[in-house]
TITI-843763 format. One line per 10 residues: number of its first residue (from 0); for each residue y, z, x of N, C-alpha, C. Coordinates in pm, whole numbers, plus 50000, padded with zeros to 5 digits. Atoms other than C-alpha are relative to their C-alpha. Layout:
<pts>
NUM) Y:Z:X:Y:Z:X:Y:Z:X  ...
</pts>
This chain:
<pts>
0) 50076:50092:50082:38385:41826:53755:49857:49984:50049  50108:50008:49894:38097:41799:54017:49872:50123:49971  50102:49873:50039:37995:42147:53928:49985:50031:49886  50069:50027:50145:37963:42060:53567:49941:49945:49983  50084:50021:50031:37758:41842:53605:49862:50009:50037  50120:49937:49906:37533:42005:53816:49946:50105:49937  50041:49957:50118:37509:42220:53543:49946:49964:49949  50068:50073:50094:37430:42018:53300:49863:49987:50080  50074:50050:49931:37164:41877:53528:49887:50113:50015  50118:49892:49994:36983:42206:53577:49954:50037:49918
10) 50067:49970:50166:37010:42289:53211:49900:49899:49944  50102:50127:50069:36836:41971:53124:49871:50039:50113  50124:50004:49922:36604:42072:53405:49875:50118:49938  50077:49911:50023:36515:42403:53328:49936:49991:49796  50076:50028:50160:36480:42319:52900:49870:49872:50028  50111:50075:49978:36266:42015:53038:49850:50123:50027  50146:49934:50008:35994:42281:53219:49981:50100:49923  50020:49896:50139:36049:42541:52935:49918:49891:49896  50099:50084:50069:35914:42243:52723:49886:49991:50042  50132:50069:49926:35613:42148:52947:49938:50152:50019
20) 50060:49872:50127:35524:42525:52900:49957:50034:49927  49966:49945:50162:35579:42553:52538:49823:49899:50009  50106:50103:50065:35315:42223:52558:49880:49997:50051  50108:49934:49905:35061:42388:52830:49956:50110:49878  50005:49854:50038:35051:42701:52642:49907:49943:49846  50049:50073:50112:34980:42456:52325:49862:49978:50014  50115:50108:49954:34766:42263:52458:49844:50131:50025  50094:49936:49934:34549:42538:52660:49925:50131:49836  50040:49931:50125:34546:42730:52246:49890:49937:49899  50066:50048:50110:34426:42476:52097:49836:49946:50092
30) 50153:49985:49938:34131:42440:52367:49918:50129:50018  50116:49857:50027:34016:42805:52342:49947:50008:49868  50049:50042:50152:34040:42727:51966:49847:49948:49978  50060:50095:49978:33825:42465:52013:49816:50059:50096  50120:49914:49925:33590:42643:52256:49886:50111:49929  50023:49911:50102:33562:42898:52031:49884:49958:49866  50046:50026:50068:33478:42701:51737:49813:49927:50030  50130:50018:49908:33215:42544:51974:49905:50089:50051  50145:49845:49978:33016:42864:52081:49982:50024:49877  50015:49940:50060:33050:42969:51755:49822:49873:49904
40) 50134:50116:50046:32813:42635:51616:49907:50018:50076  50044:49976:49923:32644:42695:51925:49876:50080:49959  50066:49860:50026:32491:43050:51830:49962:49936:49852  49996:50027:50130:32484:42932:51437:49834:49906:50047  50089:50084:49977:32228:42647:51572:49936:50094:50048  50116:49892:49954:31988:42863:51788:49983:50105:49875  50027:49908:50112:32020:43151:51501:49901:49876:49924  50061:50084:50120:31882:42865:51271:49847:49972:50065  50101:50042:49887:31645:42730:51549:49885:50106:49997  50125:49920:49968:31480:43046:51591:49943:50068:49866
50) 50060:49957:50167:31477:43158:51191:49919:49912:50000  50111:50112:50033:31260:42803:51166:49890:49994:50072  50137:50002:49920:31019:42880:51405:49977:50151:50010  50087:49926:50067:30974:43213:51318:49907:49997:49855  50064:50070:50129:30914:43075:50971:49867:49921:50041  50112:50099:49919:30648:42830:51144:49925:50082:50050  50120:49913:49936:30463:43089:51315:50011:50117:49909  50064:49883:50096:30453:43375:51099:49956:50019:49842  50058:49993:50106:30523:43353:50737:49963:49886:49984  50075:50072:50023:30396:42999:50713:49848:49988:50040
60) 50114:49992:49961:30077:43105:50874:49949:50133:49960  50087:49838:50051:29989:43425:50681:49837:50014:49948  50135:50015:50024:29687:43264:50508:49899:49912:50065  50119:50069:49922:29370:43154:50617:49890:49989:49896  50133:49977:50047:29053:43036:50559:49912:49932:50131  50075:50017:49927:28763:43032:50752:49823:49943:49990  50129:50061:49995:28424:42859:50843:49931:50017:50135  50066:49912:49863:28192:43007:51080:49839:49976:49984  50131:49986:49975:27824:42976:51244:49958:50110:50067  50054:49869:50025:27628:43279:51187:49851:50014:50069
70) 50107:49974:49928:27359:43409:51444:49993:50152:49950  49979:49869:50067:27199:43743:51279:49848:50033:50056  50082:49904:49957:26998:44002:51344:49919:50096:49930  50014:49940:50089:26802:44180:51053:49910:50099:50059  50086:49934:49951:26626:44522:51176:49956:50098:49893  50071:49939:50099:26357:44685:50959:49999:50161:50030  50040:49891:49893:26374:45050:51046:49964:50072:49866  50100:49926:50030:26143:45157:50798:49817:49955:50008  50154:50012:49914:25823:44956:50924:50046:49967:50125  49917:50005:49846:26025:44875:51224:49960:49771:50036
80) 50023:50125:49937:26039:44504:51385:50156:49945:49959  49892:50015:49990:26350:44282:51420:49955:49829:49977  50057:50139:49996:26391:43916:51280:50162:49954:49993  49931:50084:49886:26635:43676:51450:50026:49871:49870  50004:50112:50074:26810:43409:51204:50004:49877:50072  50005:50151:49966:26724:43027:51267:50173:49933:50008  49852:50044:49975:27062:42941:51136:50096:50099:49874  49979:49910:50145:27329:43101:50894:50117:49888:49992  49924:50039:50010:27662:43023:50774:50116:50058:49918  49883:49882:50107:28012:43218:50620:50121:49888:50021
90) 49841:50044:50112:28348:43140:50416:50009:50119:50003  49873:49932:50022:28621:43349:50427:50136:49984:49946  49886:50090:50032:28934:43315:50255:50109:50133:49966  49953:49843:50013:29234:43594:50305:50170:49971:50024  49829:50050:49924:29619:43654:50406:50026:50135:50092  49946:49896:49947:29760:43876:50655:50129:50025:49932  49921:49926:50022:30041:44105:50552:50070:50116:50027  49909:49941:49861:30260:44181:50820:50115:50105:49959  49943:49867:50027:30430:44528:50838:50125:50013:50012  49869:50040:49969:30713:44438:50956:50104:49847:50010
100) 49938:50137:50036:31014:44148:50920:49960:49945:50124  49959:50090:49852:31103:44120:51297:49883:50071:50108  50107:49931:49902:30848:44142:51601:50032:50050:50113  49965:49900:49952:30844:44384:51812:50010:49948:50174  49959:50072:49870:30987:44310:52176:49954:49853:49965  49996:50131:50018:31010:43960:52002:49846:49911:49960  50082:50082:50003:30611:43870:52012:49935:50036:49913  50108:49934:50032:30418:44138:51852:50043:50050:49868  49982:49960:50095:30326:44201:51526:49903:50111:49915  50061:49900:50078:30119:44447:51311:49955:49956:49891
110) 50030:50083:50185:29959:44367:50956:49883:50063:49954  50095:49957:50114:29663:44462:50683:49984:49857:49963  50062:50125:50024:29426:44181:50683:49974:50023:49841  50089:49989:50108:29277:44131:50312:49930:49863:49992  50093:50141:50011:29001:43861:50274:49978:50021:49913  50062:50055:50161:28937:43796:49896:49885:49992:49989  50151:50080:50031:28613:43640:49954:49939:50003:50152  50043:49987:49918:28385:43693:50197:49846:49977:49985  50173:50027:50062:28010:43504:50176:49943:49989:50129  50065:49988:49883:27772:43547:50459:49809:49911:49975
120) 50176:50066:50053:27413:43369:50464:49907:49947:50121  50105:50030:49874:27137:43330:50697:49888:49966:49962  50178:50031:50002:26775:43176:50713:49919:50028:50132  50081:49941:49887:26524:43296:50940:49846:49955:49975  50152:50038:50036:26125:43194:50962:49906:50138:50077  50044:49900:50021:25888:43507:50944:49854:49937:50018  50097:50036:49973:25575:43410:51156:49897:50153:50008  50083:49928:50024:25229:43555:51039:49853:49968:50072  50090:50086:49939:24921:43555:51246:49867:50039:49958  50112:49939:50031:24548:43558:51125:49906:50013:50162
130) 50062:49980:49838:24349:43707:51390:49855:49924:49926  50134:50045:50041:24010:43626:51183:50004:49821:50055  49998:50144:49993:24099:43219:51196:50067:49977:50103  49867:50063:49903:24380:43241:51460:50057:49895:49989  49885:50069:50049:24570:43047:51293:50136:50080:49955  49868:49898:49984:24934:43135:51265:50126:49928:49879  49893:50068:50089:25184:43082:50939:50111:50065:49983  49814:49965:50002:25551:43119:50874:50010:49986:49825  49939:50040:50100:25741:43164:50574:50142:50012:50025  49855:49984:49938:26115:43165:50541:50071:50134:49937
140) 49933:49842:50073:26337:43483:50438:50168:49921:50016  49903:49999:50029:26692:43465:50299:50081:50070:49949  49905:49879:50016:26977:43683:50343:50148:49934:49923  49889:50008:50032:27311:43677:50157:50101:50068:49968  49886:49931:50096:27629:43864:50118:50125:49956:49979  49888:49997:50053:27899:43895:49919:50117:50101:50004  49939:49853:49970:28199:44115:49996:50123:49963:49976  49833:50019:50013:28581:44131:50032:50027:50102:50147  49958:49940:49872:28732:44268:50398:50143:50034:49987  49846:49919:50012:29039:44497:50441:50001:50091:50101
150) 49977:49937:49894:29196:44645:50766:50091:49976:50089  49899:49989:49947:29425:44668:51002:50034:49860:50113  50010:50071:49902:29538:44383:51264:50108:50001:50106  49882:50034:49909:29752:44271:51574:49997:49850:50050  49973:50134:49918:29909:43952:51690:50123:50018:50063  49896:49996:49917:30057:43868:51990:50056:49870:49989  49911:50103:49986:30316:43590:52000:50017:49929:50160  49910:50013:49891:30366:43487:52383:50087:49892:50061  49856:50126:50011:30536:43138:52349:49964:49930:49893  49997:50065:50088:30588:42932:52117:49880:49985:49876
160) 50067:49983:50158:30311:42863:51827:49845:50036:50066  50113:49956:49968:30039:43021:52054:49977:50137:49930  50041:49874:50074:29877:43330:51866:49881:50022:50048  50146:49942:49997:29615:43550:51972:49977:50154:49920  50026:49908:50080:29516:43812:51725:49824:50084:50002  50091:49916:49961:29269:44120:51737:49987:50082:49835  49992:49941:50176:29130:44291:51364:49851:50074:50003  50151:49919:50061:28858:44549:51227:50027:50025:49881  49977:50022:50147:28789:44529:50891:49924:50103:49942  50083:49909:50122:28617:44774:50624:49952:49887:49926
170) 50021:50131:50047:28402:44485:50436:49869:50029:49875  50130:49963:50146:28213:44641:50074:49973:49881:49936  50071:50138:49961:27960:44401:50072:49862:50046:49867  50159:49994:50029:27646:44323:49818:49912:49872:50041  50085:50116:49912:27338:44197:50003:49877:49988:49901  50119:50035:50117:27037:44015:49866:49938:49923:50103  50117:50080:49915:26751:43896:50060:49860:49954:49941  50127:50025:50052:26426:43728:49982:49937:49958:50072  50136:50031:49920:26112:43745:50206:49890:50060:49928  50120:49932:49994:25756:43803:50159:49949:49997:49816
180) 50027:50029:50131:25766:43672:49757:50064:50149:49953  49944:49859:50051:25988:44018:49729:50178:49960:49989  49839:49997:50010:26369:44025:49607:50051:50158:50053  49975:49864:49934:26577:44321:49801:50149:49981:50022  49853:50004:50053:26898:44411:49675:50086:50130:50040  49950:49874:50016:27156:44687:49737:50153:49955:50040  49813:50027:49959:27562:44736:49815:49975:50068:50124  50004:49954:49832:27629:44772:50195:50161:49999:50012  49894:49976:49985:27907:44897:50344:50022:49897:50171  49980:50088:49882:28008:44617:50634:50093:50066:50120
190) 49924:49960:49901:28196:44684:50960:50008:49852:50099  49926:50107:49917:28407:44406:51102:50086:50058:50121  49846:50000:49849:28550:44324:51454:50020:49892:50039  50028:50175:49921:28664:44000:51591:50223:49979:50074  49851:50005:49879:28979:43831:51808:49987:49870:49949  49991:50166:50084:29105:43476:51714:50112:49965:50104  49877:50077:49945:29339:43222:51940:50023:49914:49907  49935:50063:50035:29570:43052:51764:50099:49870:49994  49861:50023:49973:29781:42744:51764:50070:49899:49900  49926:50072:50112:30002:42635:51479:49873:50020:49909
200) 50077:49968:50123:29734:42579:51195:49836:50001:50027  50150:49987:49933:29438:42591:51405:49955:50106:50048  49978:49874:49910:29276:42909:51522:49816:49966:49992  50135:50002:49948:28932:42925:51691:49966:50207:50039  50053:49860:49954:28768:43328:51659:49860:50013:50051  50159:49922:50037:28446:43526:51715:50071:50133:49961  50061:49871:50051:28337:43842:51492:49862:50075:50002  50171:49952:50054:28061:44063:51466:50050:50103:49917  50020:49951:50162:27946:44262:51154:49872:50046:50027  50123:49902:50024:27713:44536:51084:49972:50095:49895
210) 50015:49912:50032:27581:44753:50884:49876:49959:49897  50108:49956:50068:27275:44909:50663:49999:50040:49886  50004:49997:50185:27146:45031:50321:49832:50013:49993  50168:49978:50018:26820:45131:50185:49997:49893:49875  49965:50152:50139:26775:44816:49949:49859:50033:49924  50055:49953:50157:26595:44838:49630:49889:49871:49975  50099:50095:49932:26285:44580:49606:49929:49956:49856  50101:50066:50129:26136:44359:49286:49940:49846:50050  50097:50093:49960:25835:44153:49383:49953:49905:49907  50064:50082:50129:25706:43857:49225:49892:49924:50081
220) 50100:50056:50012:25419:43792:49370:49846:50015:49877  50053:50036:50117:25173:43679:49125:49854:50093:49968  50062:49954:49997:24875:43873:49285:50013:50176:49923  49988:49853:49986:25032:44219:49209:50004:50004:49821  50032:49947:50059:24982:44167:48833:49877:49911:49914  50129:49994:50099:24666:44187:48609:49973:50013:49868  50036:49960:50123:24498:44212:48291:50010:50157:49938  49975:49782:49993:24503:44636:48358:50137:50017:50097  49885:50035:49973:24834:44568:48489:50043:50141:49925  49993:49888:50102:24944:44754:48195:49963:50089:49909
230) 50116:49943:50124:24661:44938:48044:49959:49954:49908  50101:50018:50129:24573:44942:47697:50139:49927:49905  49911:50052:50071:24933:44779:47608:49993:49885:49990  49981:50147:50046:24936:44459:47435:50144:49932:50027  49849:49994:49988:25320:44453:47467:50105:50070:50081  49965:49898:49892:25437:44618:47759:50151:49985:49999  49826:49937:49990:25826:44729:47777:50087:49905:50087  49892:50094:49847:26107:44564:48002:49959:50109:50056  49986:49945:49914:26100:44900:48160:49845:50024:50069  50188:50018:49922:25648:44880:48233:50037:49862:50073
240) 49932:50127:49913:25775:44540:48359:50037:50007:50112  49912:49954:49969:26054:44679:48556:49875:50017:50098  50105:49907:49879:25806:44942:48752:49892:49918:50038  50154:50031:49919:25495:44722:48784:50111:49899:50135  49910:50114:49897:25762:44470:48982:50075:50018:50104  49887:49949:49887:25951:44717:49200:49909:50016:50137  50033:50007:49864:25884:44744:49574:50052:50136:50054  49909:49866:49973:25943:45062:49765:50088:49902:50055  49877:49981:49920:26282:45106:49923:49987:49984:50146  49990:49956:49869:26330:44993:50285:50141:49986:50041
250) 49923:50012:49956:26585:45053:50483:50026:49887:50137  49938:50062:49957:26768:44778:50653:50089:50036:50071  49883:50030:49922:27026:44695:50941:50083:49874:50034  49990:50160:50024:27203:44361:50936:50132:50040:50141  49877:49982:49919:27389:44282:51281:50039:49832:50046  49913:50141:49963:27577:43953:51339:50119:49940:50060  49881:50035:49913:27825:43758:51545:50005:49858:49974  49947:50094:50051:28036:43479:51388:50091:49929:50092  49879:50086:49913:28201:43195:51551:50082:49898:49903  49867:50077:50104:28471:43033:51340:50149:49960:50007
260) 49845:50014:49998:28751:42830:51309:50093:49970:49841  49894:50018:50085:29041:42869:51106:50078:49975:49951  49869:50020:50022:29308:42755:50913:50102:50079:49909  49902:49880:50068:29600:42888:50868:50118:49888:49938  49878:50061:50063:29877:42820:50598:50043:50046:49907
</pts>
């Protein structure tokens, strides 16, 4: 009888830790479960985290516009001499259009700037001296172009919403200047370079810009016409007009360096 129930006794022992097993084994399933489901939100959050701040730094910052103070350089190189602007001033307004989705070892990206609009403008004072009186007068001269810029760029990413970007542009440009009671017109072909820091919707660059053109020249000063102006015509042509009013052709060099800040959005 003794050794039945010593039986019993073990059977109830050993189904007891077969239970406490069954409820380990439970237990320890439904915490990898659990673990599981937890890394898995884990990764889901950061994935999201870092889609929203690539969003924030790249495609929410594709466009720009810019406002910049313009120091220029206009060189005559067909009577020769070089005149120095007082002050200038440019608008820009463009988007980058990045080559790729994802950046490359995470920071770096690639793109084709296009600027829409591109206005440039300078004033300068053009001192004249009489030797007879020695006295000495100024007038002012005024440059302006109009263009559109297109070219290649790079930005680097290296934490968070810092950006520093590097660009050269192609920039078909028409310029128009007026010194000396003369208008002087032609299409120039521009050449952009510049670097920009970035951060979030703020970006602080410099550029410089160059280039030449033999510009085309209609004078209006008042001295250059007369009664024999036009000969024996009572009614002289637009195109006798035209010629008594043109200026030769000089050739020009326009060189400048822009400081500007930008926004981006």
């Amino acid at each position: 009888m003794k050794k039945f129930y010593i039986l019993m006794i073990l059977a109830l022992a050993v189904s007891g830790v077969r239970a406490q097993e069954q409820t380990k084994e439970a237990t320890a399933q439904r915490l990898d479960s659990l673990q599981q489901v937890v890394d898995q939100l884990t990764t889901n959050v950061a994935t999201l985290e870092k889609e929203n701040l690539n969003q924030a730094i790249w495609k929410d910052r594709a466009k720009y516009f810019n406002i910049g103070y313009v120091k220029q350089t206009l060189t005559d190189k067909t009577f020769g001499g070089d005149i120095t602007s007082d002050f200038g001033v440019s608008l820009s307004n463009g988007k980058t259009y990045y080559l790729h989705k994802k950046p490359i070892a995470g920071m770096i990206k690639f793109g084709l700037d296009w600027t829409w609009l591109d206005i440039n403008y300078a004033k300068s004072s053009i001192d004249y001296g009489d030797e007879e009186s020695g006295t000495t007068e100024s007038s002012d001269m005024h440059q302006a172009e109009l263009g559109m810029q297109f070219g290649p760029s790079v930005t680097i990413n290296p934490v968070h919403h810092l950006k520093v970007s590097g660009y050269f542009r192609v920039t078909p440009s028409y310029s128009m200047l007026y010194m000396d009671e003369t208008f002087h017109h032609h299409y120039v072909t521009m050449l952009n370079a510049g670097c920009a820091v970035a951060w979030k919707a703020i970006s602080l660059g410099v550029e410089w810009r160059w280039g030449s053109a033999k510009y085309n020249g209609l004078t209006f000063d008042g001295l250059d016409f007369d009664e024999d102006s036009f000969g024996e015509e009572d009614n002289p042509s637009m195109g006798d007009v035209m010629d008594q009013m043109s200026a030769p052709k000089r050739k020009l060099k326009t060189s400048s360096m822009r400081i500007y800040l930008s926004f981006r959005f």
